[in-house]
C-alpha positions as CSV (number, residue, x, y, z in Angstrom):
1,X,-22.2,-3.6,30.2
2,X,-19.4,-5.2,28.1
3,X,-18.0,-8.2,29.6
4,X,-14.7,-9.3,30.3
5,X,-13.5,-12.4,27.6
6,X,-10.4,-13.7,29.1
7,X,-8.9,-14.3,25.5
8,X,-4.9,-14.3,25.3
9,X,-3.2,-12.6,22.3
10,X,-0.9,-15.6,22.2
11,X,-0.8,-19.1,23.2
12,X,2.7,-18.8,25.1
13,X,5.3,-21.8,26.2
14,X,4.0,-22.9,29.8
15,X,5.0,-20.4,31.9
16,X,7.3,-18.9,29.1
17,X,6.4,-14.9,30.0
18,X,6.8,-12.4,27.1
19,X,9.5,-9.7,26.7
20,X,7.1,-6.2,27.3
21,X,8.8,-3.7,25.2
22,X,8.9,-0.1,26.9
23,X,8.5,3.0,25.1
24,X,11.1,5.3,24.0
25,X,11.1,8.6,25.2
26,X,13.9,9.5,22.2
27,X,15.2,7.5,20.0
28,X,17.8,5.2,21.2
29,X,21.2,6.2,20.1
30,X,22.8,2.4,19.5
31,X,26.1,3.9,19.4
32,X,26.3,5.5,22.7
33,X,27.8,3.9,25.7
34,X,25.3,0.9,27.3
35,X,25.4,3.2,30.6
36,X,24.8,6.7,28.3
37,X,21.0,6.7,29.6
38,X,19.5,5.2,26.6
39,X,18.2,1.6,27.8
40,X,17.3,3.2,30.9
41,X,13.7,1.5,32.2
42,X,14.0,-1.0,29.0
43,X,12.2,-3.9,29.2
44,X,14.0,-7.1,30.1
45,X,13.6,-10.9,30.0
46,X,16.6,-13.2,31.1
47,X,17.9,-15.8,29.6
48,X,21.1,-18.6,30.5
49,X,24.0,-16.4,29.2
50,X,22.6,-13.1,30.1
51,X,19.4,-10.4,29.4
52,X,17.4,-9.1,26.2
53,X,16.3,-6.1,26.9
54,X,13.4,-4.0,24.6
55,X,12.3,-0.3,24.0
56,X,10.4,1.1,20.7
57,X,9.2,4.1,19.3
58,X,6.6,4.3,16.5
59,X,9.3,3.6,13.8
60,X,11.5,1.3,15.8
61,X,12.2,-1.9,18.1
62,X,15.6,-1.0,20.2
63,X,16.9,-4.4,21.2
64,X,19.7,-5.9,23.3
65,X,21.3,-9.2,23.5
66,X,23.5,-8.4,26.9
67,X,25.4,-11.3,27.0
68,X,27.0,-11.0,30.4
69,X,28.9,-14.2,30.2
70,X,30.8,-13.1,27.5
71,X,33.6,-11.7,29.0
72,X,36.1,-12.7,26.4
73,X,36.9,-9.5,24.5
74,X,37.6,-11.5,21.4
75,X,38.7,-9.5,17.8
76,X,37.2,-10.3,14.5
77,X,33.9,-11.9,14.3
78,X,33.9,-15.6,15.5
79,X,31.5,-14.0,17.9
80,X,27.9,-13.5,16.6
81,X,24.3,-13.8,16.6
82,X,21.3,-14.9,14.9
83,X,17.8,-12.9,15.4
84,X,14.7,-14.2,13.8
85,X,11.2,-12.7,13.9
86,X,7.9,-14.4,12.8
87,X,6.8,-12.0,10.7
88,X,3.2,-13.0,10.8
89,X,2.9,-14.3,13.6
90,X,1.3,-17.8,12.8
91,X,4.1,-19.6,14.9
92,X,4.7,-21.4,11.5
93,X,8.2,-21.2,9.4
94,X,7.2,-18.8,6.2
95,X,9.0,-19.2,3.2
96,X,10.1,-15.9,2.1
97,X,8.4,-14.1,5.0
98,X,9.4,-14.9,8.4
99,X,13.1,-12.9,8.5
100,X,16.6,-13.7,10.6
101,X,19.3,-11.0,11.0
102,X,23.2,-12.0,11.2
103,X,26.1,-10.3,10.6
104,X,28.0,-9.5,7.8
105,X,31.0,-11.3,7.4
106,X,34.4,-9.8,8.5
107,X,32.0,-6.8,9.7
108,X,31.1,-7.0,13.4
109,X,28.9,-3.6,13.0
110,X,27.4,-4.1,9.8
111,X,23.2,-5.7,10.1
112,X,22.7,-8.4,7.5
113,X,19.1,-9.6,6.7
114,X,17.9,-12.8,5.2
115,X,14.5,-14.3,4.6
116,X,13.6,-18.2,6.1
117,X,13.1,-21.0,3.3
118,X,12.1,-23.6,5.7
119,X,13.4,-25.0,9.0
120,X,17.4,-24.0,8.9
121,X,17.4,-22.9,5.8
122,X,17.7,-19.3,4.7
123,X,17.9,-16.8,1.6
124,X,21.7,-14.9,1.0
125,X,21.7,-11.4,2.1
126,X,19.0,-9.3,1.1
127,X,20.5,-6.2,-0.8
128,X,17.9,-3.9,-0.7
129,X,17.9,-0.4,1.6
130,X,17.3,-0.6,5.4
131,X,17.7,1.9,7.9
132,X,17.8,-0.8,10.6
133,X,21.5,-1.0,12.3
134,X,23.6,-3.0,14.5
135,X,26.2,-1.7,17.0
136,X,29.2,-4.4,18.9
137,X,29.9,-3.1,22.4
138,X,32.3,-4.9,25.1
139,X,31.7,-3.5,28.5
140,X,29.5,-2.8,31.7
141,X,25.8,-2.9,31.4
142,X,22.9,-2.5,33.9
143,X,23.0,-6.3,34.3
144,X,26.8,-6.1,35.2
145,X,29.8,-4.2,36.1
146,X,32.0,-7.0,34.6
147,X,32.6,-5.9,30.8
148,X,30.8,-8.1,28.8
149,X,29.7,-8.4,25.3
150,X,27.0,-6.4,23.6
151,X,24.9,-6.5,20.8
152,X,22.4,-3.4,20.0
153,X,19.8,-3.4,17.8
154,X,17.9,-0.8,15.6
155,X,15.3,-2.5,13.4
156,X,12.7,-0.8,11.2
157,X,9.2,-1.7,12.9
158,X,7.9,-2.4,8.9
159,X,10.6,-4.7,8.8
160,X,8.8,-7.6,11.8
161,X,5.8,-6.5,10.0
162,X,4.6,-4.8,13.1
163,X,2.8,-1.6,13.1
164,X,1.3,0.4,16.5
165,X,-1.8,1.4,14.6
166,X,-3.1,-1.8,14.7
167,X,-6.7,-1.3,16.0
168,X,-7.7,-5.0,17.4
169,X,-4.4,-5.8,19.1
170,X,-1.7,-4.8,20.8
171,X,1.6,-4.9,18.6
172,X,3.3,-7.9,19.1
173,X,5.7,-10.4,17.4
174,X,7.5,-14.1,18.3
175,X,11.4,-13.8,18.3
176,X,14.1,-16.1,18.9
177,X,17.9,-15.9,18.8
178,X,21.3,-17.6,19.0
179,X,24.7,-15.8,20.9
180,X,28.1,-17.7,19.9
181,X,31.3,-16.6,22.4
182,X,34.3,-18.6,21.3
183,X,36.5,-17.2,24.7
184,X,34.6,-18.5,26.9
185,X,33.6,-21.0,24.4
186,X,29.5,-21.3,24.4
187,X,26.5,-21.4,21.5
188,X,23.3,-20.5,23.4
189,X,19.9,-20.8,21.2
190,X,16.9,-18.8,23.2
191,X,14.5,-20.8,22.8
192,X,16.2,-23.8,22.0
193,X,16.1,-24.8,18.4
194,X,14.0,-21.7,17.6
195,X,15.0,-21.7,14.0
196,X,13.5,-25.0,13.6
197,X,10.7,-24.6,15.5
198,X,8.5,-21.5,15.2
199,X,6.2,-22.9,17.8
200,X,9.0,-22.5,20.6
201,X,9.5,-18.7,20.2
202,X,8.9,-16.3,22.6
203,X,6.3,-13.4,22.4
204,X,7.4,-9.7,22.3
205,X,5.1,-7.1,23.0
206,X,5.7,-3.5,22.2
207,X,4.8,-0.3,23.8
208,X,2.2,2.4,22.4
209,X,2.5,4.1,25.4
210,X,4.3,7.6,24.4
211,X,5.0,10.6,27.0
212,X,3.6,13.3,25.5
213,X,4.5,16.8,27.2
214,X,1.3,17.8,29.4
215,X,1.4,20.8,27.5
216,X,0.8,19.6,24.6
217,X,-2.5,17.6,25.5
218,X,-6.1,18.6,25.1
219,X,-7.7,19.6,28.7
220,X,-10.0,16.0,28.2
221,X,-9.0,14.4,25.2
222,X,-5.3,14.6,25.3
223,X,-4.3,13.2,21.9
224,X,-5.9,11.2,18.7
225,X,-3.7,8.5,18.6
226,X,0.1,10.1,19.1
227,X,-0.7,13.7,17.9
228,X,-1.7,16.0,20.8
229,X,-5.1,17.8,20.0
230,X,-3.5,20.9,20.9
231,X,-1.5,20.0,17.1
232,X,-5.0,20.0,15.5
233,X,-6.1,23.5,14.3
234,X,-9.6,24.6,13.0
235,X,-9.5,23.1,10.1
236,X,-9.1,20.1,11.4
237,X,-5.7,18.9,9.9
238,X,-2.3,18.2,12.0
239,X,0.9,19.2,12.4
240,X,3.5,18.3,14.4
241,X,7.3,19.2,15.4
242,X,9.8,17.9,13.0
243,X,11.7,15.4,15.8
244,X,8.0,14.2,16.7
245,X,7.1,10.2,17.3
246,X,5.1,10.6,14.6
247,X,5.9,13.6,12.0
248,X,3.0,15.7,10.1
249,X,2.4,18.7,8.3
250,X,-1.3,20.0,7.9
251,X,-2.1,16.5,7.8
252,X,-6.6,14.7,8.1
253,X,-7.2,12.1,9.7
254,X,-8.6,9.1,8.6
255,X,-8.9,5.2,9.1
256,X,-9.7,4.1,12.8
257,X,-9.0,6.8,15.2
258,X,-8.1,6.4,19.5
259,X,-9.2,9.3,21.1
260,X,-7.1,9.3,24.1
261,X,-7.7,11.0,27.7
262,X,-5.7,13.5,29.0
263,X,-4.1,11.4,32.1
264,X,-4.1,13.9,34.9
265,X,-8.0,15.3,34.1
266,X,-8.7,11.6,34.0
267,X,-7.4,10.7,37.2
268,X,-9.4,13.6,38.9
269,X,-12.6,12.9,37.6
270,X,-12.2,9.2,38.5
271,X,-11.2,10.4,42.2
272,X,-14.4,12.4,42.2
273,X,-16.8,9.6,40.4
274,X,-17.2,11.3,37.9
275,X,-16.4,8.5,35.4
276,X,-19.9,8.8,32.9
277,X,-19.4,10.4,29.7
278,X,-20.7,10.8,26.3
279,X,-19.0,11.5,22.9
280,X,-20.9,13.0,20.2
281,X,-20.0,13.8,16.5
282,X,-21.0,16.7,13.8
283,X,-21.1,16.4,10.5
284,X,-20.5,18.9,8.3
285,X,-22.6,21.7,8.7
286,X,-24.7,19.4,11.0
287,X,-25.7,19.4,14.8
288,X,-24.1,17.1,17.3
289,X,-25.7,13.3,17.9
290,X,-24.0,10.5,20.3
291,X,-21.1,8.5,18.8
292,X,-21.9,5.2,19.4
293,X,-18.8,2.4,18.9
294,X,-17.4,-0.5,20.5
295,X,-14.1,-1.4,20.8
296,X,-11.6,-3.9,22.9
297,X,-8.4,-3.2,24.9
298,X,-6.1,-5.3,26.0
299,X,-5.2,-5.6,30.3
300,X,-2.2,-6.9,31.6
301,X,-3.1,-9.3,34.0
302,X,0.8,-9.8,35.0
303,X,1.6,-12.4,32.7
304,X,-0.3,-11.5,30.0
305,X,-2.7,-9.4,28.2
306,X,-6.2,-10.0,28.1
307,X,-8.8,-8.4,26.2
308,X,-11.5,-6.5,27.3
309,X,-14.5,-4.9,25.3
310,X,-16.3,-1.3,25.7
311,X,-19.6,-0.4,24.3
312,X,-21.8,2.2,25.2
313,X,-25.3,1.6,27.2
314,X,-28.5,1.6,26.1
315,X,-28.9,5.4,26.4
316,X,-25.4,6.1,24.6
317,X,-23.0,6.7,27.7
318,X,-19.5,5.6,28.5
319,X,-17.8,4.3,31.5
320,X,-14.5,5.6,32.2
321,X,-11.7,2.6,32.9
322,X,-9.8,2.9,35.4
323,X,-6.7,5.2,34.8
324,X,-4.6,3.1,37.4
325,X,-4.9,0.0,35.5
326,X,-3.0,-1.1,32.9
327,X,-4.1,-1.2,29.6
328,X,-2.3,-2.1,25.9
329,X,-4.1,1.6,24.7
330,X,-4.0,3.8,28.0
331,X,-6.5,6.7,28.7
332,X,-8.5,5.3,25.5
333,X,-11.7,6.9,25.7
334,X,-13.3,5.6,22.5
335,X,-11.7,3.7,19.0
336,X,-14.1,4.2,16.2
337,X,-13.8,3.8,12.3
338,X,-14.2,6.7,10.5
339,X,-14.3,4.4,7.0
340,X,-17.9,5.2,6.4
341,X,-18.3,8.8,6.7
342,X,-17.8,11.3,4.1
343,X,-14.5,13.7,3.6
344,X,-15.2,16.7,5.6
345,X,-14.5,18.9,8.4
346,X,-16.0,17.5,11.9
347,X,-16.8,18.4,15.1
348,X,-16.2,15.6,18.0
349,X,-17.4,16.4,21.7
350,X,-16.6,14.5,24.9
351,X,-18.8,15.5,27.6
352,X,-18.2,14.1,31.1
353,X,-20.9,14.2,34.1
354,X,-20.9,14.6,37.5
355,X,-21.9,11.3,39.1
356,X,-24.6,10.0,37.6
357,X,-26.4,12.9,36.2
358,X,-26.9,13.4,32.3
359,X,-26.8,17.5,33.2
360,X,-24.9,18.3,35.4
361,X,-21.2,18.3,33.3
362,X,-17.6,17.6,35.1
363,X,-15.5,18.3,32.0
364,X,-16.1,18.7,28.2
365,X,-14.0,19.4,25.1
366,X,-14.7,20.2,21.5
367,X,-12.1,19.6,18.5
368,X,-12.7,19.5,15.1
369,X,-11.5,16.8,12.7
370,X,-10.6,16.8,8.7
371,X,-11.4,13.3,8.0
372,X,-10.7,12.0,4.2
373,X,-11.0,8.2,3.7
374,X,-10.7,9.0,-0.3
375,X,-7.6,8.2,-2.0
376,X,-6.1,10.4,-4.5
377,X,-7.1,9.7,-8.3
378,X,-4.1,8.0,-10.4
379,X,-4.2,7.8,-14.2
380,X,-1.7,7.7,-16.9
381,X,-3.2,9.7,-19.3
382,X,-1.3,9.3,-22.5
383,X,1.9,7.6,-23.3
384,X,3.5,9.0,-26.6
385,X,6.2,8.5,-28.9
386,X,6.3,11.7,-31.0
387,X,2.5,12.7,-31.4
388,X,1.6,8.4,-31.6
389,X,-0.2,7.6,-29.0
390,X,1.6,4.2,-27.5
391,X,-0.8,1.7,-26.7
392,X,-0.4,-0.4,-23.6
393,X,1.8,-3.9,-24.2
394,X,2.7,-2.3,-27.6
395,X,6.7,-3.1,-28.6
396,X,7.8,0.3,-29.7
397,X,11.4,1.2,-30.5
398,X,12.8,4.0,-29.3
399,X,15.7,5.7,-32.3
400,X,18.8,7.4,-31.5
401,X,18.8,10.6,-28.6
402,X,16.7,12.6,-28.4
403,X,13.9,10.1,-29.4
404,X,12.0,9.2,-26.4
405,X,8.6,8.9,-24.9
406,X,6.3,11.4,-23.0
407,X,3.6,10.8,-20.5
408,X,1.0,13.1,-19.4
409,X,-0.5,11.9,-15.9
410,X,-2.8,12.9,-13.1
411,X,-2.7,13.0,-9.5
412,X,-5.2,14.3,-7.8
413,X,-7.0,15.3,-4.0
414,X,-10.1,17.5,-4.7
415,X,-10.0,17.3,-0.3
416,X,-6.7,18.5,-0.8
417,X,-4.9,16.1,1.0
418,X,-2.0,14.6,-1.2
419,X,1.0,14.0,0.4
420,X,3.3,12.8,-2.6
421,X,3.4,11.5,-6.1
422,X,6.0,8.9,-7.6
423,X,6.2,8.2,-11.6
424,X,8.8,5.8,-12.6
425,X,9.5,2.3,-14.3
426,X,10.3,-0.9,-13.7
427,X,12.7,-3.3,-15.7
428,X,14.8,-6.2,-15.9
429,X,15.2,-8.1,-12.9
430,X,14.3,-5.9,-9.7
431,X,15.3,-2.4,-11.2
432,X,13.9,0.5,-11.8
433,X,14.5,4.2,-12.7
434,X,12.5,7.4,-11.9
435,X,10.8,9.7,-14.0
436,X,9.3,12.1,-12.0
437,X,8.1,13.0,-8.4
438,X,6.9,15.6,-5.9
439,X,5.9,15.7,-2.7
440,X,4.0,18.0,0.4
441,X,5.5,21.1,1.5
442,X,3.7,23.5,3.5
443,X,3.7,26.4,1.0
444,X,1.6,23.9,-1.3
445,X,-1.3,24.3,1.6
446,X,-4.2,22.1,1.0
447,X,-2.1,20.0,-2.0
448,X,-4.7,19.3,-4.8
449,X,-1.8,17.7,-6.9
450,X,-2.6,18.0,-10.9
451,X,-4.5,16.8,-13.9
452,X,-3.2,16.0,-17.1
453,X,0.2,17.2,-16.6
454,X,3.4,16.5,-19.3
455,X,6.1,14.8,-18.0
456,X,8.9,15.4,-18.9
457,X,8.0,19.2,-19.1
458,X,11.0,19.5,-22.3
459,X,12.2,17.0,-24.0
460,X,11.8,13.1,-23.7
461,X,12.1,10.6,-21.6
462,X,14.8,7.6,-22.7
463,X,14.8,3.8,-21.5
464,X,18.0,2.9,-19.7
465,X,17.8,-0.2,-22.0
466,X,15.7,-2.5,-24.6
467,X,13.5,-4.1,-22.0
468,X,10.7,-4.7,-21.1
469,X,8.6,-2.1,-18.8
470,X,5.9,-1.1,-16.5
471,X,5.2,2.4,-15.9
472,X,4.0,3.0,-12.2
473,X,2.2,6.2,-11.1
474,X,1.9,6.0,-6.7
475,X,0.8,8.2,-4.6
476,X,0.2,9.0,-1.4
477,X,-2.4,10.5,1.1
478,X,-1.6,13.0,3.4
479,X,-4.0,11.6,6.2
480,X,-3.2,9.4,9.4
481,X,-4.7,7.7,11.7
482,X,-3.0,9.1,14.6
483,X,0.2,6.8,15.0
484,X,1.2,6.8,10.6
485,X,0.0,7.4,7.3
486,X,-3.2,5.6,5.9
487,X,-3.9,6.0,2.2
488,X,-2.5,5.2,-1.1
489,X,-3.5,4.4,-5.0
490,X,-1.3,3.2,-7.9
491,X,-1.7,2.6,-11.4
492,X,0.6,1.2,-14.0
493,X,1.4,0.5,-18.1
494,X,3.3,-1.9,-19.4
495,X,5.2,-1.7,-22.8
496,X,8.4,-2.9,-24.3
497,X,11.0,-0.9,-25.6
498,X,13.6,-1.6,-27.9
499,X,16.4,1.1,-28.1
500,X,17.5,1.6,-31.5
């Protein structure tokens, strides 16, 4: 049997406890009402002036800074906040990694971002797209009846660099921030001098703990990762509703994949004993042999999480954990990489016993996985300037409209499992233009992409400008691990282009 390693994820302030995230059965809607029902069950941490509060879904950290002594209902914004995240997590000050959010200026609802240079010193407002938000409320809260000032938070989990697919820990970050009332008159840093001192910030650790509807979970194996097996046809590829956690459309699976229990099956077998069980894989067009992995999960011990490793025994069985405890990955019945096996459909069986027989069978279920670890093929075929073939880092000028260039590329998925292509260029400082894309919809079916194919179909493409450029051909995979998408290849050119 594995034993337990009392490791901590963190190395936490003295007796500093972490803010524990809780999951989001919709998304929050930061513009409702406090008391609408959103932050209902939130997690919460206090702090001198007031509470932070914390729920997430796969795409986003909901945060609020409920500053319950604020009870000046000032205009304008001499009010405000700070909110920094360590963005890898080292506890260290990142230059150009480790992020703070603020406010825009003059604009109490408008979410400005801005990357650390060092200790108290950040970039200017970073101007590229974000679907993060902020929302200013002044009124009653679950901490208080009292109306109060409110700041609510939607922030982009890629953003805090944190992602719930990780396999080997539970998704966490570090997080400090600063709340400025001018009526009453306070400037409250939590933890003190946080954004001088990475090593004083406080841990925040998110949920991966979805309600899935009963009725969409297997009878054993309730879900791989956050899509229900019952969203899994015979083929072996996924799809799920459009408002889903996680969104996909006759999607394989790939990377390292959580099969996880169906919780009310599990709690009966465990009240019967029956808590032995094997899990066996087919390859294509092959028979079943046991699946044999090991794997760690993290237990809150009520202060922190601590991680505990699964194997199999010697003969290949499993031992059910306890479905009342409470584990990072609940119901997790076995994490295993799926890196080394070829593309193909499979077959996966989890057979549980009763008691300790290896005949005698309690519960068992059979689905069948598409599992693609390839990434699509990328190549820029030809790049042409009339019927002259361009060479890469040639200088080529471009004459008056409708001179121009042509590209023939290829994007291809012999599995069938390309999600979307992207074909444009880069220039100048930080711009670019596109050229062409395309991406998965469901009448495409299993989406080989194409070889060899002229773009634009008529005509030529122009430059914007004399520049220099790099052609980039992306594209994606339409594969996931359970909780997003895994799988991507690019390839580029570079030329320079004078327009005549």
């Amino acid at each position: 049997m594995a034993k337990l390693r009392n490791l901590s994820i963190t190395t936490p302030i003295l007796f500093a406890l972490p803010l524990r995230s809780e999951w989001a059965v919709n998304p929050v809607d930061i513009n409702k009402p406090m008391m609408a029902g959103d932050w209902d069950d939130a997690g919460s941490l206090k702090f001198s002036r007031g509470y932070v509060m914390a729920k997430n879904d796969a795409n986003f950290l909901y945060l609020t800074l409920d500053v319950v002594s604020d009870t000046g209902n000032d205009a304008g914004t001499n009010d405000y906040f700070w909110l920094t995240f360590d963005n890898n997590r080292d506890r260290n000050i990142t230059s150009g990694v480790d992020v703070n959010y603020g406010l825009y200026p003059g604009q109490p609802n408008k979410l400005g971002r801005q990357k650390y240079l060092g200790p108290g010193s950040w970039t200017g407002l970073l101007a590229d797209p974000s679907n993060s938000g902020v929302v200013q409320e002044f009124g009653a809260s679950p901490n208080s009846d009292v109306s109060h000032r409110i700041w609510k938070f939607r922030l982009e989990l890629s953003e805090i660099n944190v992602a719930l697919s990780w396999p080997l820990s539970t998704p966490y970050t570090y997080f400090g921030f600063r709340v400025r009332s001018s009526n009453p008159g306070f400037t409250t840093d939590f933890p003190g001098d946080f954004y001088k001192d990475f090593t004083k910030l406080r841990q925040l650790i998110l949920s991966r703990k979805p309600t899935i509807p009963s009725k969409d979970l297997g009878p054993v194996v309730g879900s791989v990762g956050l899509i229900p097996t019952t969203k899994i046809s015979a083929t072996g590829r996924a799809t799920t509703d459009s408002g889903y956690y996680h969104f996909v459309e006759n999607a394989a699976f790939g990377g390292t994949l959580n099969l996880i229990g169906n919780r009310t099956k599990l709690q009966q077998l465990w009240a019967a004993g029956n808590t032995k069980y094997k899990v066996e894989i087919a390859a294509p067009g092959g028979s079943f042999a046991k699946l044999i992995s090991n794997w760690s999960n993290y237990r809150w011990t009520g202060s922190t999480y601590a991680l505990e490793s699964f194997a199999a025994s010697a003969n290949g069985y499993y031992q059910m954990a306890n479905p009342g405890t409470d584990y990072s990955i609940d119901d997790l019945l076995i994490q295993f990489p799926t890196t080394a096996l070829l593309p193909g459909l499979y077959r996966i069986q989890v057979t549980f016993f009763v008691g300790s027989s290896t005949t005698d069978i309690a519960a068992i279920q059979e689905l069948r996985l598409f599992i693609d670890n390839h990434v699509p093929s990328t190549i820029i075929e030809s790049v042409k300037h009339g019927s002259n073939e361009v060479s890469a880092c040639a200088i080529e000028t471009i004459g008056a409209a409708p001179d121009g260039l042509n590209f023939r590329i290829t994007a291809n998925d012999p599995e069938g499992n390309l999600r979307g292509v992207s074909f444009y260029a880069t220039y100048g400082a930080g711009l670019s233009t596109p050229i062409y894309a395309e991406n998965y919809t469901p009448s495409k079916g299993n989406w080989e992409g194409f070889v060899n194919k002229l773009i634009p179909e008529s005509g030529n493409w122009r430059p914007p400008q004399s520049c220099a450029y790099s052609f980039v051909l992306s594209v994606s995979a339409r594969t996931t691990n359970g909780y997003s998408w895994v799988g991507q290849n690019n390839t580029h050119r570079n030329l320079t282009l004078l327009v005549g």
